[in-house]
C-alpha positions as CSV (number, residue, x, y, z in Angstrom):
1,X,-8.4,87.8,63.5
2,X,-5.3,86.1,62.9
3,X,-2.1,88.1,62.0
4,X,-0.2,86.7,59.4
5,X,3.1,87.3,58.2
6,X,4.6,86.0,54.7
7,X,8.5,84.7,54.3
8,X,9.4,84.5,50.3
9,X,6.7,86.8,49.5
10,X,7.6,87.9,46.5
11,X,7.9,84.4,44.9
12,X,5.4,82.5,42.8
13,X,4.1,81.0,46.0
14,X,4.6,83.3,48.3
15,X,2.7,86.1,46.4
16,X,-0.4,84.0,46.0
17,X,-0.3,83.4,49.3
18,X,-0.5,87.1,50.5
19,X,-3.3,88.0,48.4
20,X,-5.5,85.3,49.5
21,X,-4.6,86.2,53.1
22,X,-5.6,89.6,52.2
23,X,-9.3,88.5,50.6
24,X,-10.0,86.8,53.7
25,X,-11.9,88.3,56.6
26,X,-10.8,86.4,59.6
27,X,-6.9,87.1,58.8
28,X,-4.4,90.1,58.4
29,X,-1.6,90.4,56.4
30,X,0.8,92.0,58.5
31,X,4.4,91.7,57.0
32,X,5.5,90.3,53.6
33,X,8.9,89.7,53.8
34,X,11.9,88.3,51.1
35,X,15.3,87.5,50.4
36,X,17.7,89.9,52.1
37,X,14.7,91.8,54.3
38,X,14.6,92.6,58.0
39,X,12.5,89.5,59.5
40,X,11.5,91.5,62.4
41,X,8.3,93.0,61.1
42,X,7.0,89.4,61.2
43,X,7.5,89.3,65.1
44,X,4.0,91.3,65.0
45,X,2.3,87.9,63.3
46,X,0.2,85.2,64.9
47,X,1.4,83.0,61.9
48,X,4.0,82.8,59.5
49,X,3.8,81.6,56.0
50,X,7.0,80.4,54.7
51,X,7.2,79.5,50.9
52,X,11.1,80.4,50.7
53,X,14.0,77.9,49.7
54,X,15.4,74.4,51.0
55,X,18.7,76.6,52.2
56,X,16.7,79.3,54.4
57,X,13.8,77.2,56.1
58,X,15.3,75.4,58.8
59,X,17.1,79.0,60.1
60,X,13.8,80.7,59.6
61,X,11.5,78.0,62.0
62,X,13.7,78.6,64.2
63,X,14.0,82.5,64.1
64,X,10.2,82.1,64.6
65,X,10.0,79.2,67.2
66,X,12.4,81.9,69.5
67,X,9.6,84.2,69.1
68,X,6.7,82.0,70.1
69,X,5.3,82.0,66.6
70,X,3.4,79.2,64.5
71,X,4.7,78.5,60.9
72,X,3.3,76.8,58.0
73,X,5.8,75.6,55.5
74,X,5.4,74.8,51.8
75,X,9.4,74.7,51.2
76,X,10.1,71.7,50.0
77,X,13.5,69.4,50.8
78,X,11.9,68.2,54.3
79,X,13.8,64.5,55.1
80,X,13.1,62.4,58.0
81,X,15.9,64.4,59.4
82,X,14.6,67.3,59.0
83,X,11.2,66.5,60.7
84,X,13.6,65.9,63.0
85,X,15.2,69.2,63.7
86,X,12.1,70.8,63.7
87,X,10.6,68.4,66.3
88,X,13.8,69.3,68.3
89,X,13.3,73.0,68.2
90,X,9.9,72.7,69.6
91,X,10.9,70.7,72.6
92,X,11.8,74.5,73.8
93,X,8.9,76.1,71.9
94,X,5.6,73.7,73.3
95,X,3.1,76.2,72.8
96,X,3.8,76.5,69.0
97,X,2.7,74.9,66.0
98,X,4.7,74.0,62.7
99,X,2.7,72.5,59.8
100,X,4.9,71.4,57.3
101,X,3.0,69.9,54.1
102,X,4.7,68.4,51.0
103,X,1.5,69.9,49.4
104,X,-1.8,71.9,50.2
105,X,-3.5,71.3,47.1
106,X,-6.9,69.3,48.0
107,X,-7.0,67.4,45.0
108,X,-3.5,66.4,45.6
109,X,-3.6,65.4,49.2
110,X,-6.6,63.3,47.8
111,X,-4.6,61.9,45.1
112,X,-2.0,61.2,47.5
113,X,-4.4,59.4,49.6
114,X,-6.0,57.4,47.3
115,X,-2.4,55.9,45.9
116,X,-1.7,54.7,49.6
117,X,-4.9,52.6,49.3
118,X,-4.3,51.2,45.6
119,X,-0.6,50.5,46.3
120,X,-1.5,47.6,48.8
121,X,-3.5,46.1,46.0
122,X,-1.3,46.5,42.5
123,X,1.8,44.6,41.5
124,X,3.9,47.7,40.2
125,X,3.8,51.5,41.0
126,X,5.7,54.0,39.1
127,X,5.2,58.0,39.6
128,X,5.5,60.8,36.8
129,X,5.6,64.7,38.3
130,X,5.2,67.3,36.0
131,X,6.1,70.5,36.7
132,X,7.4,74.2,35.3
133,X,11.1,74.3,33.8
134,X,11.9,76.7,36.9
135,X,11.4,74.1,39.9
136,X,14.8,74.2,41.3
137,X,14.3,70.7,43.2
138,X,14.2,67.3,41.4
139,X,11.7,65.1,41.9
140,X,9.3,67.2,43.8
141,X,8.4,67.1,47.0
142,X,4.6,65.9,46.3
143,X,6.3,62.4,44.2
144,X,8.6,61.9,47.2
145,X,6.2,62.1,50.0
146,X,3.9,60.2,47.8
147,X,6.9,57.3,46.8
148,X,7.4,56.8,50.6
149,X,3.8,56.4,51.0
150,X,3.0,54.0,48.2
151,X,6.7,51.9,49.4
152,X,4.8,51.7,52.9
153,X,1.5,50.6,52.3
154,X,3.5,47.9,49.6
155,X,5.3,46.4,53.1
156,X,2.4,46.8,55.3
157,X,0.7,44.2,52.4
158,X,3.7,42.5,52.6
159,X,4.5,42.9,48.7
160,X,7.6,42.6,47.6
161,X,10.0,43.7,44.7
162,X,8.0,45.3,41.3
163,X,8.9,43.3,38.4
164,X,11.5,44.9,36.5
165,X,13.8,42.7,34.1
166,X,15.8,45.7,32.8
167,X,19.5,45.4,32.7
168,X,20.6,47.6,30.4
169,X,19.9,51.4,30.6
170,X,20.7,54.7,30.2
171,X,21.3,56.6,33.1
172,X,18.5,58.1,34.7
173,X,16.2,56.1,32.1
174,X,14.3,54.0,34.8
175,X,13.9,57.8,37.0
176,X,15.3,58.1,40.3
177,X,14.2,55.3,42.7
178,X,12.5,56.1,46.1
179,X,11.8,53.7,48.4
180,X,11.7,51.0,45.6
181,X,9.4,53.1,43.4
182,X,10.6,54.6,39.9
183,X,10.1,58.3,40.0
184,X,10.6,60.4,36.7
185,X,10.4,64.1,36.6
186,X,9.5,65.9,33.6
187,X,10.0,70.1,33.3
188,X,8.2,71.9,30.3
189,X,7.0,75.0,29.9
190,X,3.3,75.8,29.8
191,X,3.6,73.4,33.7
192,X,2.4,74.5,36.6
193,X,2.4,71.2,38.9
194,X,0.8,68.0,37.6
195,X,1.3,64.2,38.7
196,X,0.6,60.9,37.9
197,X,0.6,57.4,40.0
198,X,0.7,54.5,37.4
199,X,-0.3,51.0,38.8
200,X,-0.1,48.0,37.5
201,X,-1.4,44.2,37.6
202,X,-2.0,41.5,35.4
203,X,-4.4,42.2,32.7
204,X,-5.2,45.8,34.0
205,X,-3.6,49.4,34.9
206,X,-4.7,51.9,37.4
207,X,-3.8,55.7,36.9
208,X,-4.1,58.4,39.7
209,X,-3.2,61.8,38.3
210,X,-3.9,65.7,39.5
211,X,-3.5,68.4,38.1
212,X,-2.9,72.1,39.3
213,X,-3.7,74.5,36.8
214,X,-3.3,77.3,38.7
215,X,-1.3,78.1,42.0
216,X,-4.5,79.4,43.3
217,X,-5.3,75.7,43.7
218,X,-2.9,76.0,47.1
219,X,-5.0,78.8,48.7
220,X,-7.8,76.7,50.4
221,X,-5.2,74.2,51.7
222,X,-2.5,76.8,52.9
223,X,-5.7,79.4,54.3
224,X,-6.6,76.3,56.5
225,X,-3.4,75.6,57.6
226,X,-2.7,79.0,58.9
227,X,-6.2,79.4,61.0
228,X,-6.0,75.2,62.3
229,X,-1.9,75.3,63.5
230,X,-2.5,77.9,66.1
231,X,-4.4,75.3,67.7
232,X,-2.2,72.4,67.3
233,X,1.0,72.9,69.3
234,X,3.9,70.7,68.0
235,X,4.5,69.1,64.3
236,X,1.7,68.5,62.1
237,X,3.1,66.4,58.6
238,X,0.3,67.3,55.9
239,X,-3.0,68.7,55.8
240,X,-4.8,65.4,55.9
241,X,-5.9,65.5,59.7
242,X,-7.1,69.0,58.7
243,X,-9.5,67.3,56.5
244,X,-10.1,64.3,58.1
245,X,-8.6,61.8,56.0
246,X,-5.8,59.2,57.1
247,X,-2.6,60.2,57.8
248,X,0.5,59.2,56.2
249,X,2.6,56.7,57.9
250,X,5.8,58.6,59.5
């Protein structure tokens, strides 16, 4: 039985994730804990769940590290820095484990994976995220991690610039660029989290999209997380080693 403790548990996220701790058999829910609440309760925890903000994460890793806890993150806002910090902290914590994933969604960790293999064959790339009007971060964590993927597998193949002859644009009309790749972010009502990977050669298109319906689509990816980091001291980027598919290049 693995005890699990919640950070932002009364957000979208975070409520999900404590009821689907709480259907399964081999964990226990042990603290549920939000904005302005005592963190200690969560010292009791095996694991802790942290679906909270950009500005808390970093301060909460490390509340837990000092405790000799594992954490999986699903805050987004994690740089190359960041990783950074967070590898850092556990040079004094080597027993723990911090799984940070842009995104536990199956279906979108597939997505992802299959867009790092069609970006070393296709001339352009561009990414569209789709997501509910109260995201607070712009693009999404999912288009970044997957921009920097696609840009990477482009210079492994050695491909260069996408052909682009726009010179005259509004701003923000091309989307924010990443690595070289267009991103555009779209927030509408009726969203939950959606994305699409647009490819492009002569003669022919390629599109990769997924679709979360429902934020239940994150349970099987976060549930997995929590039961395979307490055996994997150290950073873990991503769910994909969980499932055995190729890792990101970091």
């Amino acid at each position: 039985m693995i005890k699990v403790a919640v950070f932002g548990a009364n957000g979208r996220m975070g409520s999900e994730v404590c009821r689907a701790v709480g259907d399964d058999p081999d964990l226990e829910l042990v603290a549920r804990i939000d904005l302005g609440d005592d963190r200690e309760p969560a010292g009791a925890a095996d694991v802790v769940v942290d679906f909270t903000h950009p500005g808390a994460v970093i301060d909460n890793i490390s509340w837990c590290l000092e405790r000799g806890l594992h954490v999986v993150v699903g805050t987004s806002g994690f740089t190359g820095d960041r990783l950074g910090e967070v590898r850092d902290m556990l040079g004094s914590a080597p027993r723990s484990g911090v799984l940070v994933a842009a995104n536990f969604s199956i279906g979108a960790v597939l997505m992802m994976s299959f867009a790092r293999q069609a970006a070393a064959h296709m001339t352009s790339a561009e990414i569209v995220e789709l997501h509910h009007p109260n995201k607070v971060d712009a693009p999404s964590g999912t288009s970044l991690a997957t921009a920097r993927e696609v840009a990477a597998s482009r210079r492994a193949a050695g491909l260069g610039s996408m052909p682009d002859a726009t010179v005259d644009e509004l701003d923000g009309a091309r989307g924010a660029r990443v690595d070289g790749v267009p991103v555009h972010s779209v927030r509408l009502a009726g969203l939950v989290a959606h994305q699409e990977v647009l490819f492009g050669n002569l003669g022919e298109t390629l599109t990769i999209r997924h679709d979360s319906l429902d934020r239940v689509s994150f349970m099987p990816g976060v549930l997995l997380a929590v039961k395979s980091v307490v055996e994997r001291p150290g950073l873990t980027f991503g769910i994909e080693s969980l499932l055995g598919i190729d890792s990101p290049r970091r």
